[in-house]
Structure formats: structure tokens, C-alpha cells
C-alpha positions as CSV (number, residue, x, y, z in Angstrom):
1,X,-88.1,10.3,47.8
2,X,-91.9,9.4,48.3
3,X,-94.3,10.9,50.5
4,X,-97.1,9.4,52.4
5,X,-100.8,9.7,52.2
6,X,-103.2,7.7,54.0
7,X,-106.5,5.8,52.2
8,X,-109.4,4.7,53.7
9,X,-110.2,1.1,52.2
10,X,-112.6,-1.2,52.5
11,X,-114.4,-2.3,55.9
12,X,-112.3,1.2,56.8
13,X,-108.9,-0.5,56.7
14,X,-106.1,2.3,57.0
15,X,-103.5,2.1,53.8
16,X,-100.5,3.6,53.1
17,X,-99.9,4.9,49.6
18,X,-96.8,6.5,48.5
19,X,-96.3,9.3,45.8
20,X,-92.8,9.0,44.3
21,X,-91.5,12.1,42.5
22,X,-87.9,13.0,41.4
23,X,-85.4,11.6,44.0
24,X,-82.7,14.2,43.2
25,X,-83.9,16.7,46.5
26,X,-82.8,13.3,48.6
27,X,-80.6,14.6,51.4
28,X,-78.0,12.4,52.6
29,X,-78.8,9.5,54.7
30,X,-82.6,9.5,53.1
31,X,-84.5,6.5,53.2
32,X,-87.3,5.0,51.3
33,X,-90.4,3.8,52.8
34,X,-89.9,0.3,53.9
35,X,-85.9,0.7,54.1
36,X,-84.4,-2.3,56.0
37,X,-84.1,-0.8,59.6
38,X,-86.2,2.0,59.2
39,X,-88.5,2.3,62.2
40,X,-90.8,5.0,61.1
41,X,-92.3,6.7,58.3
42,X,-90.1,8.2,55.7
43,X,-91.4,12.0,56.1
44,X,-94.4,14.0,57.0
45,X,-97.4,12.6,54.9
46,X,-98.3,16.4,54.9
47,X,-95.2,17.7,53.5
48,X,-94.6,17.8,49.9
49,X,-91.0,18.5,50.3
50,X,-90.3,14.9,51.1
51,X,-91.9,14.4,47.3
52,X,-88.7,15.8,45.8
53,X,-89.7,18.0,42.5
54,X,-93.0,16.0,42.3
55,X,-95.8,15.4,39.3
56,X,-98.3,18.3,38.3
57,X,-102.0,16.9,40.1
58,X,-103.1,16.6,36.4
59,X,-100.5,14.5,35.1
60,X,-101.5,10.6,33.8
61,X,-102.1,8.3,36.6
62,X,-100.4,5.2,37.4
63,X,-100.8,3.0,40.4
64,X,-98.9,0.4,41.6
65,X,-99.6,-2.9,43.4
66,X,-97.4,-5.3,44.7
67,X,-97.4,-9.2,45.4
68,X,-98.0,-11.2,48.0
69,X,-95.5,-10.4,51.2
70,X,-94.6,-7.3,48.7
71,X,-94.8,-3.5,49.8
72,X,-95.0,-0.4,48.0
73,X,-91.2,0.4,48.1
74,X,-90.6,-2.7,45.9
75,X,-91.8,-0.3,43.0
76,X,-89.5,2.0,44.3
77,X,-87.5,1.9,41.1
78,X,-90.1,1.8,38.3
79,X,-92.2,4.7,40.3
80,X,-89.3,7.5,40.8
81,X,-88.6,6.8,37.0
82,X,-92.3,7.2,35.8
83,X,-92.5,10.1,38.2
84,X,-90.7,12.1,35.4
85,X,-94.4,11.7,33.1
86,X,-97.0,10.2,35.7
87,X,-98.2,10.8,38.9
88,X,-96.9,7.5,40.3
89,X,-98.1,5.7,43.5
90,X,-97.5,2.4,44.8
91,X,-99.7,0.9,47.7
92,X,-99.3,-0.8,51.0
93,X,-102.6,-3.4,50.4
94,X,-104.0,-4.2,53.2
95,X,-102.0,-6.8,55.8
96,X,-98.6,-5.4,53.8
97,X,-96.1,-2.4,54.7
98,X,-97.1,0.2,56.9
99,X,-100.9,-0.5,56.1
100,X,-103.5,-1.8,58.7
101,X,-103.2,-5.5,59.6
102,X,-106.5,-5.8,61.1
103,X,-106.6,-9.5,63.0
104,X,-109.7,-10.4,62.1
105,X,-109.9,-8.2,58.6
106,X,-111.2,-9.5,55.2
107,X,-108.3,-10.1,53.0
108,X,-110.5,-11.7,50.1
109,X,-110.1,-11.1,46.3
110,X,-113.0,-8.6,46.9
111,X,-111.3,-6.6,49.6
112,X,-107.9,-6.2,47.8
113,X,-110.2,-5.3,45.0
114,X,-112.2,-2.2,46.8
115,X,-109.0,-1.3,48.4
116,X,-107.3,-0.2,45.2
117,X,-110.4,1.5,43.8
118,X,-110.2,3.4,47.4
119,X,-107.0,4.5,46.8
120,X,-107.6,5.5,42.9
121,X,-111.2,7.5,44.1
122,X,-109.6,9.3,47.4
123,X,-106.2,10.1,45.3
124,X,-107.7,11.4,42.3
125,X,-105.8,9.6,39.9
126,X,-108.2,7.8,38.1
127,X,-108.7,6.7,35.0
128,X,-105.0,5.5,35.6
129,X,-102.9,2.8,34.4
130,X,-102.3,-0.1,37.0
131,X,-99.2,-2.1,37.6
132,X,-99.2,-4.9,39.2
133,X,-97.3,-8.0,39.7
134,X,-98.2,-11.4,40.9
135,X,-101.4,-10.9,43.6
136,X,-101.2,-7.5,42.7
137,X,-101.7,-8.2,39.3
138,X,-104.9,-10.0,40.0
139,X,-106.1,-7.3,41.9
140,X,-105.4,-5.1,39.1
141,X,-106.9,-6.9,36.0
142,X,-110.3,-8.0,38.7
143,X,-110.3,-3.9,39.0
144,X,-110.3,-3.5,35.1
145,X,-112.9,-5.6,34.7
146,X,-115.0,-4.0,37.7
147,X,-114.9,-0.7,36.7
148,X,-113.5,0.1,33.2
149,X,-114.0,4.0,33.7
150,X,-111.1,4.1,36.4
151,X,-108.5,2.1,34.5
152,X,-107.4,3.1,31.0
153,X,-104.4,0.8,30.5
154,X,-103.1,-2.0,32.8
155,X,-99.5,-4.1,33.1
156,X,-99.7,-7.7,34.4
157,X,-95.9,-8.6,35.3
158,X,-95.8,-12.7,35.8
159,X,-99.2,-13.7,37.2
160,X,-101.1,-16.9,36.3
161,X,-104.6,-16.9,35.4
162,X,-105.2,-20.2,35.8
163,X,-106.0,-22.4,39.2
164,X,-103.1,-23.2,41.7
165,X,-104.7,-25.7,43.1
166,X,-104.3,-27.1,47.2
167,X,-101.3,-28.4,46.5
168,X,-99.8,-25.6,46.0
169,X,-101.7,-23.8,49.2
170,X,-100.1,-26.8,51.2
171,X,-96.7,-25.8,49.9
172,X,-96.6,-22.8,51.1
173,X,-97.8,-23.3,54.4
174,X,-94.8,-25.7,54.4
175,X,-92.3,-23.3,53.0
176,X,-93.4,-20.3,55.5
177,X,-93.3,-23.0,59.0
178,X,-89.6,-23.8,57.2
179,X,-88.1,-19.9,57.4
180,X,-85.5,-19.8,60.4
181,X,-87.2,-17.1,62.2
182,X,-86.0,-14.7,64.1
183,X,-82.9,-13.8,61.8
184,X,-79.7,-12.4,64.0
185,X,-78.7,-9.6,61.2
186,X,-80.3,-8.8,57.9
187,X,-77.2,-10.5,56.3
188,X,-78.9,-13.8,57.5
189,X,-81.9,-12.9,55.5
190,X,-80.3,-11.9,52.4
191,X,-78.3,-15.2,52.1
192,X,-81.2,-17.7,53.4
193,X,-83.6,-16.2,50.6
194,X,-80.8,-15.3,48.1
195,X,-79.3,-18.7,48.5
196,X,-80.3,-21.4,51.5
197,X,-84.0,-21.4,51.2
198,X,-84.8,-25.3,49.4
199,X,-87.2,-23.0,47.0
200,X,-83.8,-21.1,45.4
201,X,-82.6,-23.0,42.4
202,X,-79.4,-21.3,41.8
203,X,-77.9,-17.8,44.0
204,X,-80.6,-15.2,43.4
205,X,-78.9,-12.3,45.3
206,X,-81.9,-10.1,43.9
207,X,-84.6,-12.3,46.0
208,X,-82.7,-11.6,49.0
209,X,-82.5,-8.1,48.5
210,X,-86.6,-8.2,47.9
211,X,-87.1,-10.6,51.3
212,X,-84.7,-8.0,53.3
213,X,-87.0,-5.3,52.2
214,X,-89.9,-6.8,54.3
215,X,-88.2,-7.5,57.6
216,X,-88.1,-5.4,60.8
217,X,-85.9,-6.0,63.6
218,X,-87.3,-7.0,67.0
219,X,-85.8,-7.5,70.4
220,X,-84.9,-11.2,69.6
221,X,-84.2,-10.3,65.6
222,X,-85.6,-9.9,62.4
223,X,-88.6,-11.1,61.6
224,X,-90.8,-10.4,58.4
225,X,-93.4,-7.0,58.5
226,X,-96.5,-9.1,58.0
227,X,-98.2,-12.4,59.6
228,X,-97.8,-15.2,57.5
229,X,-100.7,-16.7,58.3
230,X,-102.6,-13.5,56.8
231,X,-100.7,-14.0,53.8
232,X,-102.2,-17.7,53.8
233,X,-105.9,-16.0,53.8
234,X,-104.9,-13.9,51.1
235,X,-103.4,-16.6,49.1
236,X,-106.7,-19.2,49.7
237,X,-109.0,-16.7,48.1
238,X,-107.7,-17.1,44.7
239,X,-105.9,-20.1,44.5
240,X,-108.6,-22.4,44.1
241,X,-110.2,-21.0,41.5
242,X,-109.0,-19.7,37.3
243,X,-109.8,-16.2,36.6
244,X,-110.1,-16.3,32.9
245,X,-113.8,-14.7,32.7
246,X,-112.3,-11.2,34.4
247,X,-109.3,-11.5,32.0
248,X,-112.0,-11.5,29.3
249,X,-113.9,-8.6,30.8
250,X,-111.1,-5.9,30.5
251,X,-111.8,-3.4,28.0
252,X,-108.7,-1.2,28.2
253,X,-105.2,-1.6,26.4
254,X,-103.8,-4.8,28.6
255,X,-99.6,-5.9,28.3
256,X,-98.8,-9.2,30.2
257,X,-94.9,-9.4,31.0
258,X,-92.9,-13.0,32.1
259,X,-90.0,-13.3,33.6
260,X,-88.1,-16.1,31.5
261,X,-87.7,-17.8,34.5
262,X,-90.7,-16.8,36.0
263,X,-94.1,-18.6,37.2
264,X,-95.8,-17.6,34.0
265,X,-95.1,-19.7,31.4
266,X,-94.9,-18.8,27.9
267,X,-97.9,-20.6,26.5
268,X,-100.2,-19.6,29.1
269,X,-98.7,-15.9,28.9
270,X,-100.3,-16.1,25.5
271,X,-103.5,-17.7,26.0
272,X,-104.0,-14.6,28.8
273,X,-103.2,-11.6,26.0
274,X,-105.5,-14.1,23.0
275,X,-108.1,-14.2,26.1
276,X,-107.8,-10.1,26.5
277,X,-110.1,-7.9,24.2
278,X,-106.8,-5.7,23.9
279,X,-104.0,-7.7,25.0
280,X,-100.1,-7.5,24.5
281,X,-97.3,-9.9,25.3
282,X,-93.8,-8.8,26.2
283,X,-91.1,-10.9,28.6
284,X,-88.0,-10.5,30.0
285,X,-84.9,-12.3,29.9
286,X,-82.7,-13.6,32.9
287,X,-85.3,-12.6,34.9
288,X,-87.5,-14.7,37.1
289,X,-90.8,-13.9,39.1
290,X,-89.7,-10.7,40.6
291,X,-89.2,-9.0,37.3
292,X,-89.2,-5.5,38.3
293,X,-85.9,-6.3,40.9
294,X,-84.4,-8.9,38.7
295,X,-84.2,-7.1,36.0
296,X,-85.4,-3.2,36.8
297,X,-83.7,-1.8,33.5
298,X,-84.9,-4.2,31.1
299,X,-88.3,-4.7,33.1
300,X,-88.4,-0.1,32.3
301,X,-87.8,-0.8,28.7
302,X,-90.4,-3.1,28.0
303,X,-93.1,-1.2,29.9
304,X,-92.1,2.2,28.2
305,X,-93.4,1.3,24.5
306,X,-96.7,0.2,26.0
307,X,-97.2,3.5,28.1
308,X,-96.0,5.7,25.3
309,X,-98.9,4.3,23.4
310,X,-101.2,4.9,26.2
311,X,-100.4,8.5,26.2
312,X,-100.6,9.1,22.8
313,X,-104.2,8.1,22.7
């Protein structure tokens, strides 16, 4: 189970983290935060019950940050299994989840940025390794560079440094205008991301599974947990540009991970950990962007060789 507590970001933006601990004190029927269906919060954010056995205060830090359209509940996985050594927490950034989605809000590379240190300042779990993957690798490695005394080892699963480019903005304003919204069930949106959507090369029922995750049903149907056009604003703020320099800036122990299938490619995976003072490379087979779903036990056993030597330190 996880248990709520709320973060103040930047501009005063309400988050939602999550502490995972042992999921074994689950009762029956038990969700996770951001369940398909779930209306409400998983627990009390005051009651550490709902945190299962838990993670002594004083035990290694590790925070989690998702991608783009992601929530904290896509770490679901990695975090209950970390639980067992770190005190693991995975955010709701900011227009994602059950985190604030101001209208009018900043959602620029610097606001993502000062959210997560927030989070790591008002949680106490700095200097702590970060885990992030795609946009919430970005925001990860741009915090590394910011402020090397909070971050003592960081995991970048299958994010580009280099520049996207408009044309890539454009295609995702396309893709998003092409999603049959509402959905009638959530078996509708497990097989039109798992299979229908033009953007799906091959059955991926692991993509639908992720997409599912970030839906809510309303009167007319299911539609996703967060406005696409924020997403868009997101997206904007970092497309345009490469973001080699803050690769070059972090100081601490770095691994980058790729899907085979991925976005990353292999050679630029390896220009990013030549570019990195301390960089690694690692990458998974048979899986593809989403890593950490595609592939959750080989994604576990490629991180755990990089965190054991982070602790041992």
C-alpha cells in the first residue's frame, strides 16, 4: 500500500506524493493510488497504517518521477520493492494524478524542476537517489545539476537529450485530437492503446494497462485524469531545445537505461553516459519506452547493481 502526503510546490501548487512500504498489510479489495475506478484517495494521508510495515525515517532516499501523462502509481512496482531498503516515493507532478491542475499554472521545465526539490526539502529525503523516466527523467537529471547536495545518485530510464523538434510537437497535438474520447468501459481503453491507436506497431497489452491507469470515468465515460492541452505546455518547454549542458553538470553517480525498443537509441544512450561526469549505461530487452511496465522484473534487475553501489559508498 502507499500513503499520501501533500507538498507544497512551486507558485504553491498542491502535490501529491506517495510513500510505498511493504504491501503484505493490504487487506482485501485494497487499491493503489490511481487504481482504474478508484474515486478517492487510497487512505488517510495521516495514517501510517495504510503504509503497510513502512521504511525507518533514516533510511536511503529515493524519489520517483514519472512521464508525461504518467502518475505516481506507475512506479507502483519498482517502489513497494525498494521499500524493503529505501524510503521510496513517487510523485504526482504538477497537472498529473491527484496533484493540482491549476488552469492557468506554470508547467515549464523550471516549475517541474522546483516542484521535485519541494517534495525532496518538505519530505526529508534528501540527498536521495531520483528515478525518473521520460519528462521525469529530465526533471531529474535538470535537478542533479541544480543542486548536487540533494541528489546523490540518479536513474534516467529512456529519455532523449537531444532536441525533438516542432515536428514532433505537431504530432502529438495530432495524436491526442485522434483518441476516441469518452471511452464506454475501460476495456475500450486497454485495447485502443494496447492495440488500435495508429502509434502501436505491434499488440502492446502493457501500454494499455499504463493508459488505463490514467483514466477516470465520467457521466458520459472514461476520459483521461489530466488536460491534454496541459500536457502540450509541458511538452513545448523542452522540446525545442537539447539539454546536453545539464547532462554535463551532474556530479553524482548517473545510470541511463533504454528500452530496446524504446525512444532512446543506443548511440545516443551512449553519447549521454560519455557526456556524464559519472555515467553508466544499462538497457533492457523486449522492452520499449515504458520500461518499468514492460518489463518491471528485468527493468528491477538492472537498477539493483547500480543502487547497491550507491549504498555501499
Amino acid at each position: 500500500m502507499a500513503r499520501r502526503i501533500d507538498v507544497t510546490g512551486a507558485d504553491g501548487v498542491r502535490l501529491a506524493a506517495w510513500e510505498f512500504g511493504d504491501p503484505a498489510k493490504a487487506g482485501p479489495g485494497s487499491k493503489e493510488p490511481g487504481d482504474p475506478g478508484d474515486p478517492g484517495d487510497p487512505g488517510d494521508p495521516g495514517d501510517p497504517g495504510n503504509a503497510g510495515e513502512g521504511t525507518a525515517p533514516d533510511a536511503p532516499g529515493v524519489l520517483l518521477l514519472h512521464g508525461l501523462m504518467g502518475r505516481a502509481s506507475h512506479w507502483a512496482s519498482t517502489a513497494r520493492r525498494l521499500s524493503a531498503r529505501h524510503r521510496a516515493v513517487a510523485l504526482d507532478q504538477r497537472g498529473h494524478g491527484r496533484s493540482e491542475k491549476p488552469p492557468e499554472g506554470a508547467f515549464t521545465r523550471d516549475a517541474y524542476v522546483d516542484d521535485a526539490e519541494a517534495a525532496l526539502d518538505q519530505l526529508g529525503l534528501g540527498p536521495a537517489v531520483l528515478i525518473g523516466h521520460a519528462m521525469g527523467a529530465l526533471t531529474a537529471w535538470q535537478l542533479a545539476a541544480k543542486r548536487p547536495d540533494l541528489v546523490r545518485g540518479l536513474i534516467i530510464c529512456d529519455m532523449r537529450a537531444s532536441a525533438l523538434g516542432g515536428a514532433s510537437q505537431r504530432e502529438w497535438a495530432e495524436w491526442f485530437a485522434s483518441w476516441p474520447v469518452p471511452f464506454a468501459t475501460l476495456a475500450d481503453v486497454r485495447k485502443w492503446f494496447g492495440e488500435d491507436d495508429p502509434w502501436v506497431e505491434r499488440p502492446n497489452p502493457a501500454r494499455g494497462e499504463f493508459y488505463a491507469e490514467v483514466m477516470a470515468e465520467s457521466p458520459d465515460g472514461w476520459r483521461p485524469v489530466f488536460d491534454p492541452d496541459q500536457m502540450l505546455r509541458s511538452r513545448e518547454t523542452w522540446v525545442y531545445d537539447a539539454h546536453w549542458e545539464e547532462l554535463a553538470q551532474v556530479r553524482c553517480p548517473a545510470l541511463v537505461v533504454r528500452g530496446l525498443d524504446g525512444e532512446l537509441g543506443r548511440a545516443e544512450a551512449q553519447e549521454m553516459v560519455r557526456v556524464l561526469p559519472r555515467g553508466q549505461y544499462a538497457e533492457v530487452p523486449d522492452a520499449g519506452h515504458l520500461v518499468h511496465y514492460d518489463q518491471p522484473e528485468a527493468w528491477l534487475t538492472t537498477i539493483q547493481p547500480f543502487l547497491d553501489s550507491l549504498d555501499g559508498e
